[in-house]
ZAPA-905690 format. One record per residue: x negated, y negated, z negated of N, C-alpha, C, O in turn; residue number from 1; residue in one letter. Coordinates in Angstrom, 3 decimals, always signed. Example, Ala and Ser with C-alpha at 12.3 -4.5 7.8 and 13.67 -1.06 7.14 Angstrom:
BEGIN
<atom <-13.190, +5.690, -7.800>, <-12.300, +4.500, -7.800>, <-13.200, +3.300, -7.800>, <-14.236, +3.319, -8.465>, 1, A> <atom <-12.850, +2.250, -7.080>, <-13.670, +1.060, -7.140>, <-12.900, -0.030, -7.870>, <-13.409, -1.138, -8.039>, 2, S> 
END
This chain:
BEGIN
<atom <-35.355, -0.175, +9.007>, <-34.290, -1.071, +8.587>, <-32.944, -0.378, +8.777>, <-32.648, +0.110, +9.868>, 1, X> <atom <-31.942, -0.322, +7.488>, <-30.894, +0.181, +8.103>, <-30.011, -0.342, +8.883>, <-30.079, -1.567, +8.986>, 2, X> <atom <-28.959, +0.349, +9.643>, <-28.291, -0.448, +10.384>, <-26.818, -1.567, +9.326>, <-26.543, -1.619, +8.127>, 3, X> <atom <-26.195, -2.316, +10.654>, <-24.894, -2.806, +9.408>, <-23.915, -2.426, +9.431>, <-22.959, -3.058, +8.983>, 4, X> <atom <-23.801, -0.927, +10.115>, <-23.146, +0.471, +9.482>, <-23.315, +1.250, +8.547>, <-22.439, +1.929, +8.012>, 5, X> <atom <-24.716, +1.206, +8.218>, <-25.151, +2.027, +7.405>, <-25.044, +1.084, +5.733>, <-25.404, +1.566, +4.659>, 6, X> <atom <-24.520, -0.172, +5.908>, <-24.876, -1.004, +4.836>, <-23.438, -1.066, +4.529>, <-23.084, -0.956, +3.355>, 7, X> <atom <-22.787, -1.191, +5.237>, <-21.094, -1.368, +5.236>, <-20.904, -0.047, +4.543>, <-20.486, +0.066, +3.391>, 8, X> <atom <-21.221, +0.871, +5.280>, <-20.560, +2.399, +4.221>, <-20.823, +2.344, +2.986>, <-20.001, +2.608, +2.109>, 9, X> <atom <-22.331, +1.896, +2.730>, <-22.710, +1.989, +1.780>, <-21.749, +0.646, +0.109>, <-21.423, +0.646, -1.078>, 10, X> <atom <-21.778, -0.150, +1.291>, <-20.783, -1.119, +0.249>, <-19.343, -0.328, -0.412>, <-19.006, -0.270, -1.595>, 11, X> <atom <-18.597, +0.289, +0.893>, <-17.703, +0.620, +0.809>, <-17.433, +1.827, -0.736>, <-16.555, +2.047, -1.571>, 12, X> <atom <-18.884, +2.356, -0.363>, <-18.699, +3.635, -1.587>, <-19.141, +2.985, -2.577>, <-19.192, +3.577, -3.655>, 13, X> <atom <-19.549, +1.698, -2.501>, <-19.722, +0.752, -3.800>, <-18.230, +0.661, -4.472>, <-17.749, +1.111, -5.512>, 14, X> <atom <-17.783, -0.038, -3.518>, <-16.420, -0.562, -3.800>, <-15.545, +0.575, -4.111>, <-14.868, +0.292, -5.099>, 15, X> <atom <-15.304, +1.685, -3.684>, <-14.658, +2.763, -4.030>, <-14.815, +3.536, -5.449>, <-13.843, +3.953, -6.079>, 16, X> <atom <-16.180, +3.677, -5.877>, <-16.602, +3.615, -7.161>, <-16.142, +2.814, -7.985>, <-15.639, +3.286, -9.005>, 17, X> <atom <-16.170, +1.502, -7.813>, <-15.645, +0.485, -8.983>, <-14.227, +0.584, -8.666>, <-13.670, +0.196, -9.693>, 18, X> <atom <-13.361, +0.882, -7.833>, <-11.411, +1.210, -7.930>, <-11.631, +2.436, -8.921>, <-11.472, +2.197, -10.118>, 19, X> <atom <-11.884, +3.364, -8.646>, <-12.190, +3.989, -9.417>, <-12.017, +4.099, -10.741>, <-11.130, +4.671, -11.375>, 20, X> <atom <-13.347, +3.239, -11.238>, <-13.050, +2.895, -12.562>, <-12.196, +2.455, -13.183>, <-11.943, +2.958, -14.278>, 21, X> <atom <-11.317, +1.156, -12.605>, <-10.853, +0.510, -12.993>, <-9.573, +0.966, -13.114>, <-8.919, +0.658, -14.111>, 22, X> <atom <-8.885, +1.997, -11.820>, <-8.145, +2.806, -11.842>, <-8.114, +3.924, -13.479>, <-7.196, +3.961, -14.298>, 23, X> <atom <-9.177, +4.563, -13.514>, <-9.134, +5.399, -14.573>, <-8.815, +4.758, -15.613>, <-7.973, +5.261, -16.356>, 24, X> <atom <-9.544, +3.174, -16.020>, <-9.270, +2.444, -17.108>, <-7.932, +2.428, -17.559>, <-7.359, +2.908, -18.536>, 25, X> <atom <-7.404, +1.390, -16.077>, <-5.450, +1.303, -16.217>, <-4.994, +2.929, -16.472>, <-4.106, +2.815, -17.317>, 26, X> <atom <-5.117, +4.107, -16.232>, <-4.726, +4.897, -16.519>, <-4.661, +5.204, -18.131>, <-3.621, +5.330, -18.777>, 27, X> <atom <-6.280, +5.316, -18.744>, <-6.595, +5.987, -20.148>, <-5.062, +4.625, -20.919>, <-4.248, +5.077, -21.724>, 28, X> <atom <-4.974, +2.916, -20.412>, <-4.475, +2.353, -21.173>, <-3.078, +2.061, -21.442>, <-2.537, +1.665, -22.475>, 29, X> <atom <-2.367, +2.483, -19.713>, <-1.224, +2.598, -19.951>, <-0.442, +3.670, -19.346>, <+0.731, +3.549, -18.993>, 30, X> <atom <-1.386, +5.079, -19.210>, <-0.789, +6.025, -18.777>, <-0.582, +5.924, -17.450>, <-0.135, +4.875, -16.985>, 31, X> <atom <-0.981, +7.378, -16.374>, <-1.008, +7.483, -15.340>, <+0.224, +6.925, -14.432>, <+1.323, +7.393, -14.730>, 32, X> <atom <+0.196, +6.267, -13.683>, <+1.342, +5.902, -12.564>, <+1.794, +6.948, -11.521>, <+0.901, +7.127, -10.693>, 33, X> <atom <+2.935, +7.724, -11.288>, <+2.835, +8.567, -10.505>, <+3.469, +7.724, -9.684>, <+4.354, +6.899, -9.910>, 34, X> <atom <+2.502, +8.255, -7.982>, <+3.014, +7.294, -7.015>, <+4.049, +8.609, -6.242>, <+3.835, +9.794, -5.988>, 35, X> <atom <+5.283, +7.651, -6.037>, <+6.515, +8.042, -5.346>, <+6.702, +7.469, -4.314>, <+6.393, +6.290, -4.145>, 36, X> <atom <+7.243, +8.205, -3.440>, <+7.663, +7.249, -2.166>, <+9.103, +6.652, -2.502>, <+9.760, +7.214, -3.379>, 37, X> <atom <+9.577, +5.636, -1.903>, <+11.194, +5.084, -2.023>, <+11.823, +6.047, -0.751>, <+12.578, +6.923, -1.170>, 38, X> <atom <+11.704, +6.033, +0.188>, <+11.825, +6.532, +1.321>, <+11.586, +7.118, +1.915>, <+10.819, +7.863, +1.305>, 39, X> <atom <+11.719, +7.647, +3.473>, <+11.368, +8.338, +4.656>, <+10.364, +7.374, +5.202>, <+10.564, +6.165, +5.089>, 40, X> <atom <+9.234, +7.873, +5.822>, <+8.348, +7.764, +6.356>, <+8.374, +5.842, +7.161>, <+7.712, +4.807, +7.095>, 41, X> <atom <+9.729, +6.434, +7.920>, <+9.526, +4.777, +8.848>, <+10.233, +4.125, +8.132>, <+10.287, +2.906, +8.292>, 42, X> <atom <+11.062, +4.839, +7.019>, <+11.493, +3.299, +6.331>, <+10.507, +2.523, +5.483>, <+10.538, +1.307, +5.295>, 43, X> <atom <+9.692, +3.318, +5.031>, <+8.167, +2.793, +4.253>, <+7.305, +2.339, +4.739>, <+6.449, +1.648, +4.186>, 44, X> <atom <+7.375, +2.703, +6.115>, <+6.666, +1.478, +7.061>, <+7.554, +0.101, +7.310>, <+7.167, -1.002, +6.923>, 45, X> <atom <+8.637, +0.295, +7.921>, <+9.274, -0.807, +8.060>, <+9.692, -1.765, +6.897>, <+9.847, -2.977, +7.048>, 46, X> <atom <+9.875, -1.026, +5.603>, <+9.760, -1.734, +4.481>, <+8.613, -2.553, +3.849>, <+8.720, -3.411, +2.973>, 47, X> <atom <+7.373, -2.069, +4.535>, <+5.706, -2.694, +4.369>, <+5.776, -3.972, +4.846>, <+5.455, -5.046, +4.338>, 48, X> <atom <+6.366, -3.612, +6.166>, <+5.707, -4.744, +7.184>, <+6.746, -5.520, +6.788>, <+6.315, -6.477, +7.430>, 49, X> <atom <+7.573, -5.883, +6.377>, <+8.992, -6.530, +6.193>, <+8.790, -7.375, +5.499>, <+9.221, -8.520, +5.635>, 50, X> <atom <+7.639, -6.703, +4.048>, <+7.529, -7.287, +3.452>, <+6.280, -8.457, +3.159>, <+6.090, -9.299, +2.281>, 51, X> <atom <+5.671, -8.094, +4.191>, <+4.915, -9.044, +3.956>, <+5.129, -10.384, +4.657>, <+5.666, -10.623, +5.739>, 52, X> <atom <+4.427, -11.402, +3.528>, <+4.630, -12.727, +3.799>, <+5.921, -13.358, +3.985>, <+6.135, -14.367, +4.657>, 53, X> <atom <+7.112, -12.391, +3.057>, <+8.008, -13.028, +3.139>, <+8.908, -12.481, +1.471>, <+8.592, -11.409, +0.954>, 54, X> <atom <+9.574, -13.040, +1.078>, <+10.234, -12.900, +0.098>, <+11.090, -12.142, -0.378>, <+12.048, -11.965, +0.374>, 55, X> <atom <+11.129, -11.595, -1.383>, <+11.941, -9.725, -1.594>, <+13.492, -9.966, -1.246>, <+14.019, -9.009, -0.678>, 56, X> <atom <+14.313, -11.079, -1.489>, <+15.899, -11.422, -1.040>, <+15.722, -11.021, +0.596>, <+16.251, -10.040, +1.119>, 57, X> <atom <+14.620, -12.274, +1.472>, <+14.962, -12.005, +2.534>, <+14.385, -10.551, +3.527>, <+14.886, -10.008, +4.511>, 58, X> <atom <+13.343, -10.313, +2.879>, <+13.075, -8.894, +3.422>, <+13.826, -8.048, +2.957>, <+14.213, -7.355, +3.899>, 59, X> <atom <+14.366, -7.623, +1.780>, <+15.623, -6.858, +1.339>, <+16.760, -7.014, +2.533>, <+16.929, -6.014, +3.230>, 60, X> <atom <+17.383, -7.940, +2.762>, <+18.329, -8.417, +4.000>, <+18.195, -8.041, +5.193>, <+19.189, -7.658, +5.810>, 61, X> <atom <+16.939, -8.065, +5.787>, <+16.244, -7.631, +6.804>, <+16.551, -6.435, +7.130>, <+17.147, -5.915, +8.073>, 62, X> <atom <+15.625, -5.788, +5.417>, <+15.634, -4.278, +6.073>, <+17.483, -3.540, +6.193>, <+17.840, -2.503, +6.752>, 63, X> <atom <+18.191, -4.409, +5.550>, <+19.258, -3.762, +5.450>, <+20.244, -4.130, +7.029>, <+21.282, -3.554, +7.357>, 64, X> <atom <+19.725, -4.944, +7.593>, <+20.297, -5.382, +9.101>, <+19.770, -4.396, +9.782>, <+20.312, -3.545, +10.487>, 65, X> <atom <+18.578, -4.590, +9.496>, <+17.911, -3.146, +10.473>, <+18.690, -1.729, +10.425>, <+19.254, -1.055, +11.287>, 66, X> <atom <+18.481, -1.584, +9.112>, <+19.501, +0.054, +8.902>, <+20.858, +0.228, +8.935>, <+21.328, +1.302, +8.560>, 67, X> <atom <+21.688, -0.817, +9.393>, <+22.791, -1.145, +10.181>, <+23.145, -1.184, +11.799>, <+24.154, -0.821, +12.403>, 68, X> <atom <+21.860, -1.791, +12.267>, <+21.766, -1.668, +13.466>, <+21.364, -0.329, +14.297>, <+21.629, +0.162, +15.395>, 69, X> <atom <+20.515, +0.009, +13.071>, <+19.623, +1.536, +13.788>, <+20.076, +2.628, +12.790>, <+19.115, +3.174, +12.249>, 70, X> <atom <+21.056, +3.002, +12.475>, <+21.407, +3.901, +11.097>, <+20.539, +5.261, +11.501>, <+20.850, +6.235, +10.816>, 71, X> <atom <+19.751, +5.439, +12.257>, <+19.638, +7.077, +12.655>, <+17.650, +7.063, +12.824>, <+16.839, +7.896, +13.228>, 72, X> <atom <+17.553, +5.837, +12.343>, <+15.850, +5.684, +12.822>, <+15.498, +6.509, +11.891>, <+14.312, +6.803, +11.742>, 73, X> 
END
């Protein structure tokens, strides 16, 4: 019997296969997306977490208090 490690990986490379595809699809249909960063490292973190579960005005605001307060992070 396998284990439910061995079933989990196995899902996983399920699931990785089908991004995949679907990835290549959106590509052939509207041309590849090149991914860019906006930022430095912790501002792309702090811009992640900022943003979640909250709304682009007030996380926009946020992050900009932050980089006022900490100009050198």
């Amino acid at each position: 019997m396998a284990s439910s490690r061995t079933v989990q990986a196995a899902d996983r490379a399920d699931l990785l296969e089908k991004v995949d595809v679907v990835a290549e699809r959106l590509d052939a249909h509207y041309g590849p997306r090149p991914l860019l960063p906006n930022n430095d490292p912790v501002a792309e973190i702090v811009s992640t977490i900022l943003s979640q579960h909250t709304s682009d005005i007030n996380s926009g605001r946020a992050y900009e208090s932050l980089k006022a307060a900490f100009p050198t992070w």
